[in-house]
MDAnalysis code that builds the backbone (N, CA, C; Angstrom):
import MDAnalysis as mda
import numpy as np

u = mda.Universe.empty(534, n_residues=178, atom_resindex=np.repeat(np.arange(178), 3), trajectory=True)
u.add_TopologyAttr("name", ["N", "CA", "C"] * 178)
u.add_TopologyAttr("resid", np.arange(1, 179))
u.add_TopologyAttr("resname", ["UNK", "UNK", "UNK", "UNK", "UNK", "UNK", "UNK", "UNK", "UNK", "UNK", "UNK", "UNK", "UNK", "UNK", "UNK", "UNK", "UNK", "UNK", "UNK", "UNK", "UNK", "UNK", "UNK", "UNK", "UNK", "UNK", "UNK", "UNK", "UNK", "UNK", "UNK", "UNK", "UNK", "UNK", "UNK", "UNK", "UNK", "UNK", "UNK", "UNK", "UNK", "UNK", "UNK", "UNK", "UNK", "UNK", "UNK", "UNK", "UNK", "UNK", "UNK", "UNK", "UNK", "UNK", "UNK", "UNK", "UNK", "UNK", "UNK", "UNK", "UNK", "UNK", "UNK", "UNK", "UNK", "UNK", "UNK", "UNK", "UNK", "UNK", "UNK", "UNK", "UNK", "UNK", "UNK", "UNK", "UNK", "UNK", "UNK", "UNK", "UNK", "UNK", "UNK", "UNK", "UNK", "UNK", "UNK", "UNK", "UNK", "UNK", "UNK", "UNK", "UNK", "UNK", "UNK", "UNK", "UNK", "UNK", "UNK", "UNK", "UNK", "UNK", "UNK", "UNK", "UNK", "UNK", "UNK", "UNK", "UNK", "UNK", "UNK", "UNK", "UNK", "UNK", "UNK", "UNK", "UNK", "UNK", "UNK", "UNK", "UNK", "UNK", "UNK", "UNK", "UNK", "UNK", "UNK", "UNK", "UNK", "UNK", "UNK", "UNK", "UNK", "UNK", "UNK", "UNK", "UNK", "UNK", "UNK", "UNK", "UNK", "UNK", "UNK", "UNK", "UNK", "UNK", "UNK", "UNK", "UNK", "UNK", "UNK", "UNK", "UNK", "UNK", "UNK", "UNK", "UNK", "UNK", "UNK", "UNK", "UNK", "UNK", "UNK", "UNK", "UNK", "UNK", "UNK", "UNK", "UNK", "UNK", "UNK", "UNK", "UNK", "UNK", "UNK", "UNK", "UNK", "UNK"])
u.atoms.positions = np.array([
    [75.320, -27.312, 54.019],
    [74.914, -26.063, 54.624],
    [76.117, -25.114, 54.683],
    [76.058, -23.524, 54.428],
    [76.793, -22.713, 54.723],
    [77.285, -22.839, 56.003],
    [78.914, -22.510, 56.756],
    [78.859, -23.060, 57.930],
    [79.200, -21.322, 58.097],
    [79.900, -20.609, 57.161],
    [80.775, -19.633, 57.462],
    [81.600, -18.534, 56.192],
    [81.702, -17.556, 56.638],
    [81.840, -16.763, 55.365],
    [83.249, -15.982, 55.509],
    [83.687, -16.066, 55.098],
    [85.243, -14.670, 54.685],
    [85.167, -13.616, 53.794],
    [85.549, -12.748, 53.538],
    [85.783, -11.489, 52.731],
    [86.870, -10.932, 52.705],
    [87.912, -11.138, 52.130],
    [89.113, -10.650, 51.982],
    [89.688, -9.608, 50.795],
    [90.851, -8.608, 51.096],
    [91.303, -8.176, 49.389],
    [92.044, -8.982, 49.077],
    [92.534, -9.055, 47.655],
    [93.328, -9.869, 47.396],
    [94.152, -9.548, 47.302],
    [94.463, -8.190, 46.719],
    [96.229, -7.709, 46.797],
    [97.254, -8.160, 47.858],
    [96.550, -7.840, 49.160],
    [97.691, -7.894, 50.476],
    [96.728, -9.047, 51.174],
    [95.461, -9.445, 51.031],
    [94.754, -10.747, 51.973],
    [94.423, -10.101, 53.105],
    [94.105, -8.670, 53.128],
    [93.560, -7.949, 54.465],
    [91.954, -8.498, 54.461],
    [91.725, -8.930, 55.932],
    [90.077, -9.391, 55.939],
    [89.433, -8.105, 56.054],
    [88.561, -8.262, 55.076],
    [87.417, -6.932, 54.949],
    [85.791, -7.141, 56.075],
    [85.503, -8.342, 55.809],
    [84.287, -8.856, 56.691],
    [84.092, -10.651, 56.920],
    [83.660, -10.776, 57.965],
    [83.325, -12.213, 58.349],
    [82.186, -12.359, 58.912],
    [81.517, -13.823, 58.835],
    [79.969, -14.109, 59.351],
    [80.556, -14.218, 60.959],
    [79.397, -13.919, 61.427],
    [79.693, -13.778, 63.188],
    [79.176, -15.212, 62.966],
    [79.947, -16.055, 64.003],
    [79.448, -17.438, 64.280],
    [79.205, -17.581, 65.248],
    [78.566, -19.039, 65.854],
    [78.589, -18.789, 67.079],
    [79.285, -19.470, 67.823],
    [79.723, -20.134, 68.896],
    [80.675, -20.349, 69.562],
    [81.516, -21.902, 69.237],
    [80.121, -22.708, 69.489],
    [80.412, -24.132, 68.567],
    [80.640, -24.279, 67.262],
    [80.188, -23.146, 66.018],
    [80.922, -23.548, 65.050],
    [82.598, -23.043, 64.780],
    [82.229, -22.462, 65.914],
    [84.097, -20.945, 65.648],
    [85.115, -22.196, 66.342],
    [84.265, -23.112, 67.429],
    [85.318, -24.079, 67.649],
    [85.666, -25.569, 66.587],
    [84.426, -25.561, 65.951],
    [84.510, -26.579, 64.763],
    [85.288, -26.556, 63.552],
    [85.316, -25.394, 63.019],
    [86.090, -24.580, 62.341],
    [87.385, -23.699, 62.472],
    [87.837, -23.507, 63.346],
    [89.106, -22.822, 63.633],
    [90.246, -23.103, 62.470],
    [90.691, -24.698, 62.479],
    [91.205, -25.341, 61.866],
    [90.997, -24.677, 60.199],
    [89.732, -24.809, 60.019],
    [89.240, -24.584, 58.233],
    [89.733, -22.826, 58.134],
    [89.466, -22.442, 59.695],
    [89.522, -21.362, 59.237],
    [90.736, -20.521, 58.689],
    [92.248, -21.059, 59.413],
    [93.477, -20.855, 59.236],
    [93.917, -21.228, 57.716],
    [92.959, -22.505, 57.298],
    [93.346, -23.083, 56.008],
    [93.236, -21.795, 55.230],
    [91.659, -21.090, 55.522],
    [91.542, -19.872, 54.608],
    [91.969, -18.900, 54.520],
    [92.643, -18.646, 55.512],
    [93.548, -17.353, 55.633],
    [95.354, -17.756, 54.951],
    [95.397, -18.827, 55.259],
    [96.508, -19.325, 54.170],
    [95.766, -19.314, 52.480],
    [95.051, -19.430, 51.821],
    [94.584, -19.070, 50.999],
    [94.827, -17.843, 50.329],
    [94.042, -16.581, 51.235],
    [94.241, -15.498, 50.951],
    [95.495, -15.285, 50.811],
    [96.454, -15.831, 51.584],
    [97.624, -14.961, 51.643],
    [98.191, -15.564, 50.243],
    [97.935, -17.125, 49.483],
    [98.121, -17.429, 48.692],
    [97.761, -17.330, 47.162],
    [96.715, -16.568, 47.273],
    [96.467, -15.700, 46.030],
    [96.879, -15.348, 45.183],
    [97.491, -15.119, 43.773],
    [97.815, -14.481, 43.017],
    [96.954, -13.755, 41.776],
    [97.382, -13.078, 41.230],
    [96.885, -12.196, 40.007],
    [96.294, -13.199, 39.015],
    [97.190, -14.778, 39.233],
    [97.077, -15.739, 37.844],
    [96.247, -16.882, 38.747],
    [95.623, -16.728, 40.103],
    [94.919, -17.946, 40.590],
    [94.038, -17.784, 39.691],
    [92.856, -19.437, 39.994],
    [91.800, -19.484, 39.085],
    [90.805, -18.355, 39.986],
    [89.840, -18.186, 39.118],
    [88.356, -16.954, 40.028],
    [87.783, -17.822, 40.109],
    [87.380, -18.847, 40.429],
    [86.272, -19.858, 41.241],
    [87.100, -21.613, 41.769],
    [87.083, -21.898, 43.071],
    [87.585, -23.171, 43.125],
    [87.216, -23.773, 44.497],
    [86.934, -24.654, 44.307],
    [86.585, -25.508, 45.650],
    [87.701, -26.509, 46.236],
    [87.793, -26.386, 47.898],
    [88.631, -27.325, 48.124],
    [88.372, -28.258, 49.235],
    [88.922, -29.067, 48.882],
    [87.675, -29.914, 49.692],
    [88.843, -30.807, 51.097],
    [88.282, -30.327, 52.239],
    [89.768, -30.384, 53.629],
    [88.485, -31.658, 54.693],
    [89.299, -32.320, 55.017],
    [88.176, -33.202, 56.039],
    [87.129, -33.166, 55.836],
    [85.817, -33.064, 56.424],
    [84.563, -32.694, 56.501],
    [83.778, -31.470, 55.843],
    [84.568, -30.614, 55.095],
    [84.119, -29.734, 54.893],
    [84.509, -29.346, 53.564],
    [84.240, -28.480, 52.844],
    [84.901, -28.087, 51.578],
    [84.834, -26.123, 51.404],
    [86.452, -25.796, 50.942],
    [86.652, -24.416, 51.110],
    [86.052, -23.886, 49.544],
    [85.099, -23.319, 49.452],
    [84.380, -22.461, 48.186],
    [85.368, -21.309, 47.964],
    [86.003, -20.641, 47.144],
    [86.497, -19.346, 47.233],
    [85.899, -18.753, 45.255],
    [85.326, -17.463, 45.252],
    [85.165, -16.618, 44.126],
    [86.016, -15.548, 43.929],
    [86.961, -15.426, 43.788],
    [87.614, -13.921, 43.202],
    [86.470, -12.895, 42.292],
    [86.040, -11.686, 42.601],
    [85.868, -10.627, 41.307],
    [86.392, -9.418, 41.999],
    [86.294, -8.259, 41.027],
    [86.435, -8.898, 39.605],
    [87.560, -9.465, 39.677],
    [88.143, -10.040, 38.379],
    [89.344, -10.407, 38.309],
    [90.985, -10.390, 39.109],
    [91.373, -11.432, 39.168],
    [92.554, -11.433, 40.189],
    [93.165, -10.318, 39.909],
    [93.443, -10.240, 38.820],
    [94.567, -8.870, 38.043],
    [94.516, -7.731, 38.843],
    [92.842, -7.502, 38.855],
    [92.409, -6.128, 38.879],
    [92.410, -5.540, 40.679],
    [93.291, -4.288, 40.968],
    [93.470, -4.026, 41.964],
    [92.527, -3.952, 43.144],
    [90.762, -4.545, 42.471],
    [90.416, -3.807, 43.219],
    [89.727, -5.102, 43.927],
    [90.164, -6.255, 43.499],
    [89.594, -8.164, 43.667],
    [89.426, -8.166, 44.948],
    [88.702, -8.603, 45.084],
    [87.507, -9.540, 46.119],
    [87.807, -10.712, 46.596],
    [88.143, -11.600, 47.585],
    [88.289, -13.000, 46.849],
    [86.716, -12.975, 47.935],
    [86.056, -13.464, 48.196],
    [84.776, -13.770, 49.001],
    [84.927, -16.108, 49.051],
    [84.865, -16.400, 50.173],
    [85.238, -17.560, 50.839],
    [84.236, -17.932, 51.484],
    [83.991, -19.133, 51.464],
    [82.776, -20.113, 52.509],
    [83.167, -21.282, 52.521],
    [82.899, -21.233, 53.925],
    [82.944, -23.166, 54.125],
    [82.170, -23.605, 54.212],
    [81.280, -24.952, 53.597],
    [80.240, -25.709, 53.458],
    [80.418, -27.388, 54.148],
    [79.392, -27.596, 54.245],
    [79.302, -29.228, 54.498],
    [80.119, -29.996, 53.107],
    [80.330, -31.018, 53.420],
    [80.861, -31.232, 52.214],
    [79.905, -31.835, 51.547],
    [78.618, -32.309, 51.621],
    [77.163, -32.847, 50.794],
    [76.310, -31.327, 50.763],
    [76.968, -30.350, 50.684],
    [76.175, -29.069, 49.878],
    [76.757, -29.552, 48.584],
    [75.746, -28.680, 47.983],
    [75.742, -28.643, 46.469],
    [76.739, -27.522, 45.808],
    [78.026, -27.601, 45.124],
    [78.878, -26.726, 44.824],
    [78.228, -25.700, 43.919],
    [77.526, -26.230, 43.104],
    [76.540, -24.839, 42.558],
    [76.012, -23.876, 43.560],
    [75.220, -24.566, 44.532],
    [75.023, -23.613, 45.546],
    [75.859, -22.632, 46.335],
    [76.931, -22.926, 46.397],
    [77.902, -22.557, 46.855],
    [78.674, -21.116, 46.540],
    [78.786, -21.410, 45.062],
    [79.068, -20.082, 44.476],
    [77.985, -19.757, 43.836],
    [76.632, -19.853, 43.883],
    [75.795, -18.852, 43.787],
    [75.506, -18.425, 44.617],
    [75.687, -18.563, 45.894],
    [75.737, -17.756, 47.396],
    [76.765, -16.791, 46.742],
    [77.698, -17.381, 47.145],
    [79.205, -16.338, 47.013],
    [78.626, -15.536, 45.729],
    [78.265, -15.210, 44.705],
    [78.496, -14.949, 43.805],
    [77.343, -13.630, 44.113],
    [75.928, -14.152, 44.898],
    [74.887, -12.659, 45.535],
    [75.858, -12.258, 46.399],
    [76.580, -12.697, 47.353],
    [77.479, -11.852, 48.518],
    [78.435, -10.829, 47.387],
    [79.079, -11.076, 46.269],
    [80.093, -10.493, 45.670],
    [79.552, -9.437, 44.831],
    [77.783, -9.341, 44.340],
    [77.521, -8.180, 43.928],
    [76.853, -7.508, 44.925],
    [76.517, -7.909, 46.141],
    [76.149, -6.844, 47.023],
    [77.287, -6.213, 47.575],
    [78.022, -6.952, 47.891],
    [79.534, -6.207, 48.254],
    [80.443, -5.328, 47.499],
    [79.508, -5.497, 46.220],
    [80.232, -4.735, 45.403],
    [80.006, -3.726, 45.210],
    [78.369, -3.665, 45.047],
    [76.999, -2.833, 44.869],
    [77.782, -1.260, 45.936],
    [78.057, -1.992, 47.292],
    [77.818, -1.529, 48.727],
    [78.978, -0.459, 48.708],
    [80.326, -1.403, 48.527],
    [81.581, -0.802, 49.134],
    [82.599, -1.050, 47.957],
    [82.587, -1.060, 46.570],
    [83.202, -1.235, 45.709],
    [84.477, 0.383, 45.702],
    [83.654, 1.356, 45.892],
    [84.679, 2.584, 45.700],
    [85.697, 2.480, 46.900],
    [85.591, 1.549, 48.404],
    [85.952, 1.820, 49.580],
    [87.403, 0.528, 49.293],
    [87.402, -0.263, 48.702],
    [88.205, -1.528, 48.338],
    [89.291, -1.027, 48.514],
    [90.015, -0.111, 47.676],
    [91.504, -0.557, 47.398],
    [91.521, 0.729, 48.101],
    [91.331, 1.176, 49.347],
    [91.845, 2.566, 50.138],
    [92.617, 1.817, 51.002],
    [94.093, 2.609, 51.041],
    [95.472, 2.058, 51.477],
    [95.179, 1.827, 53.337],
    [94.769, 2.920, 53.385],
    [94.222, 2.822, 55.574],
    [93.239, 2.050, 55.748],
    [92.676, 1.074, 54.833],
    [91.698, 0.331, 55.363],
    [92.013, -0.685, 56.951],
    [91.064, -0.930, 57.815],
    [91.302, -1.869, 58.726],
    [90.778, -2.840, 58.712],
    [91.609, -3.886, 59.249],
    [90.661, -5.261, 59.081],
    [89.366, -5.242, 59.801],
    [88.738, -5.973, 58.621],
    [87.463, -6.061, 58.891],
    [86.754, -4.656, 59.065],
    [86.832, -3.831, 58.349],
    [86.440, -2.461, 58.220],
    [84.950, -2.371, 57.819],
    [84.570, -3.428, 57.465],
    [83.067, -3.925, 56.413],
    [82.440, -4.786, 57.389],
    [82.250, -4.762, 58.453],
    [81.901, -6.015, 59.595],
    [80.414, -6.147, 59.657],
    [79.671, -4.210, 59.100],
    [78.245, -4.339, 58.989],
    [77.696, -5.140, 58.205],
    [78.554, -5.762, 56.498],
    [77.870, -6.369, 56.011],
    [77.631, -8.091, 56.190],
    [77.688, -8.131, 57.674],
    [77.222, -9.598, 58.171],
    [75.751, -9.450, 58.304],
    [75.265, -8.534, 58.419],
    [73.846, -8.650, 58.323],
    [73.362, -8.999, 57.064],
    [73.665, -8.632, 55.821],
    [73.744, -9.135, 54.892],
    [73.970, -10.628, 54.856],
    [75.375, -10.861, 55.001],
    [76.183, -12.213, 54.895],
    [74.933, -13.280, 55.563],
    [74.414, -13.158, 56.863],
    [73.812, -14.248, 57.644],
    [72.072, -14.123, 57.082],
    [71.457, -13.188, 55.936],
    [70.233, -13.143, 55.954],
    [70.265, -13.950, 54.541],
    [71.649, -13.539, 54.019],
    [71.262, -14.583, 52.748],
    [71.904, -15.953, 52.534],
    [72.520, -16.135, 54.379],
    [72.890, -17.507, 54.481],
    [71.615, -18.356, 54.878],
    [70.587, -18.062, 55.434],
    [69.328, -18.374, 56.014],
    [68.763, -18.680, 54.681],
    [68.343, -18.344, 53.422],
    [68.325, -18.187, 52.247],
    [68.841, -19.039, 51.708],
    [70.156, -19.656, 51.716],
    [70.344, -21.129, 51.360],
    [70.832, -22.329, 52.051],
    [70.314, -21.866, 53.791],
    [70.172, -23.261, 54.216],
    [69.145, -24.476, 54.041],
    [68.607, -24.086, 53.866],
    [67.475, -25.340, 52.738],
    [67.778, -25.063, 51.516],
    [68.299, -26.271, 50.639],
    [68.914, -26.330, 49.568],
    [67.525, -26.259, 48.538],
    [66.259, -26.824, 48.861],
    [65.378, -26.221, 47.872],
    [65.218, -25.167, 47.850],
    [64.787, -24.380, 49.056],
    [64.751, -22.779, 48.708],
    [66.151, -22.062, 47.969],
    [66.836, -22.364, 48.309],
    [68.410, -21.977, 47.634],
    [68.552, -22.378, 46.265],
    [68.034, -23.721, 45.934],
    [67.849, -23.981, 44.298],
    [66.840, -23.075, 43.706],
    [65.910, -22.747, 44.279],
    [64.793, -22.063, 43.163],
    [65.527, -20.543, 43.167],
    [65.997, -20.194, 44.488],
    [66.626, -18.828, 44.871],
    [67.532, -18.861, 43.365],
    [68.879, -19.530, 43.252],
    [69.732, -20.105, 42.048],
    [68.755, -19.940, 40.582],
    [68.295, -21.075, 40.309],
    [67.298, -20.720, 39.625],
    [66.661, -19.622, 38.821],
    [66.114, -18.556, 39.484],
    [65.730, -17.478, 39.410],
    [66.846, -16.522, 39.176],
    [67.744, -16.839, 39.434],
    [69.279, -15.818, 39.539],
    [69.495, -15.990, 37.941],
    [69.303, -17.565, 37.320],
    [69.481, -17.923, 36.361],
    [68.924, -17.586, 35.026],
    [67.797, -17.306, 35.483],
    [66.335, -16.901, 34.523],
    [66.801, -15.322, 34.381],
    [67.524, -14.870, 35.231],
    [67.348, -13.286, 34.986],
    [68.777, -12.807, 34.440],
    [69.573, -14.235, 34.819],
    [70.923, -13.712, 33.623],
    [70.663, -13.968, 32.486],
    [69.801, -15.106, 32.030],
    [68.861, -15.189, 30.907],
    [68.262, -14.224, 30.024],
    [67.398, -14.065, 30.830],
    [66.720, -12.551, 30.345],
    [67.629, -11.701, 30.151],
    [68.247, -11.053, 30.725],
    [69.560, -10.191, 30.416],
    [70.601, -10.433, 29.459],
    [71.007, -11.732, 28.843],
    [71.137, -12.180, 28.128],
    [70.809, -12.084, 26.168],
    [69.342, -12.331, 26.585],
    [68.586, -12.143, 25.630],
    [68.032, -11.034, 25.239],
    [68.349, -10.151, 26.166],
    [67.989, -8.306, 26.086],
    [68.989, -7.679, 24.911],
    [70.234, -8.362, 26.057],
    [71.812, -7.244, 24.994],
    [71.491, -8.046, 23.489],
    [71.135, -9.353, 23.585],
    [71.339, -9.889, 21.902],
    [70.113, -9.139, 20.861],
    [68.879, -8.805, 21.952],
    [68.373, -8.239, 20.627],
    [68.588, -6.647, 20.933],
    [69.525, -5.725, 21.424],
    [70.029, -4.713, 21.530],
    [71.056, -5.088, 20.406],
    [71.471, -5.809, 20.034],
    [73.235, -5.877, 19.199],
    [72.025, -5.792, 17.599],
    [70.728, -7.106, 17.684],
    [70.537, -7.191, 16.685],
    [69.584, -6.022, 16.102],
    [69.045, -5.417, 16.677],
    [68.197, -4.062, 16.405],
    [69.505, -3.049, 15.941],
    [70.530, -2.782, 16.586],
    [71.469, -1.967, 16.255],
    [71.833, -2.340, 14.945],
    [72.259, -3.954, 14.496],
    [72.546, -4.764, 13.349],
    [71.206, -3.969, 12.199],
    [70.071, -4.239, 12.591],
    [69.472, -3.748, 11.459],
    [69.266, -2.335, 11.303],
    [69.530, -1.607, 12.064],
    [69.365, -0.093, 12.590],
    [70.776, 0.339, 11.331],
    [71.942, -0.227, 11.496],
    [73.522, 0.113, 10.647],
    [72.736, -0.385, 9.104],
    [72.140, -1.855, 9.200],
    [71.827, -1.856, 7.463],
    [71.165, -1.082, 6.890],
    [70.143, -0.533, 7.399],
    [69.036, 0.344, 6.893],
    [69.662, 1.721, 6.669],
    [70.765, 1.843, 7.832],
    [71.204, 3.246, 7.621],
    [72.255, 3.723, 6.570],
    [72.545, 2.458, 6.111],
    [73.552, 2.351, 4.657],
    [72.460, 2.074, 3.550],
    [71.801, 1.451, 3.649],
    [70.893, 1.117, 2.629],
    [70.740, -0.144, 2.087],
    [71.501, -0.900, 2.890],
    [71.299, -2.350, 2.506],
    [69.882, -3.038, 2.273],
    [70.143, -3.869, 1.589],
    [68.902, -4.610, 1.348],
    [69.149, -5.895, 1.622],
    [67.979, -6.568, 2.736],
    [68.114, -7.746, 4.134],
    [67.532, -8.852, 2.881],
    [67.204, -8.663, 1.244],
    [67.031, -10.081, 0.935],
    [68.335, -10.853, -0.265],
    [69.653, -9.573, -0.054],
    [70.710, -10.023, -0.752],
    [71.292, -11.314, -0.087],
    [71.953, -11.920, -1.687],
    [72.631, -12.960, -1.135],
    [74.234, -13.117, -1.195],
])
């Protein structure tokens, strides 16, 4: 189960937003939670963009986008049970990182930001944690995420290949040379 969420930049590791918890897990977690803020601060341009780490009872999920390099990175963080499913995990993180992106992507790299400046998007964060606390609903949720990168997928390829025959025709090629 999702226990808990982070949102950090990565340049400097300023927290942008966190899941409001409630009192017993903020005391269950404290510990995990320092781990993650050592994280952030441990970041670089050349970390990997997806990695799990797995501390006592629990395991730390972290996604960078876009890219570490890029000034404007994300890292987005959760702590899970450690018998969640790591797929699940960063396909959570991975809907939190395009809504967050969707939302407040132009607001990222502004130098006066304050921590936790983004705190509204816990309403977000906790409606689509509800969303994969039952790991079946969260698999088909996954699933479906899957089918439509699929489809999207299979859109641009026959966009490349319509263009492909769109360039032969427009030279004059003929599609039964060998």
């Amino acid at each position: 189960m999702v226990r808990s969420t982070q949102i950090a930049r990565v340049s400097d590791g300023l927290p942008l937003a966190q899941s409001v918890d409630d009192s017993q897990t903020e005391n269950d977690l404290s510990e995990y939670k320092q781990q993650a803020k050592l994280i952030f601060r441990r970041i670089t341009p050349n970390s990997e963009p997806r990695c799990s780490i797995e501390s006592g009872n629990f395991v730390l999920h972290y996604l960078i986008h876009p890219p570490p390099s890029q000034p404007s990175s994300v890292v987005y963080l959760t702590i899970t049970d450690r018998s969640y499913p790591r797929k699940l995990a960063f396909s959570y993180l991975d809907e939190l990182s395009k809504e967050f992106e969707r939302s407040y992507a132009s607001q990222v790299e502004a130098r006066n930001l304050r921590p936790f400046a983004f705190v509204a998007f816990d309403t977000f964060m906790q409606r689509t944690k509800r969303l994969y606390e039952d790991s079946r609903t969260a698999q088909s949720a996954a699933a479906s995420n899957n089918l439509e990168r699929l489809n999207e997928d299979l859109q641009d390829v026959t966009r490349i290949m319509t263009k492909n025959m769109e360039d032969l025709l427009w030279r004059g090629d003929s599609l039964d040379r060998e």
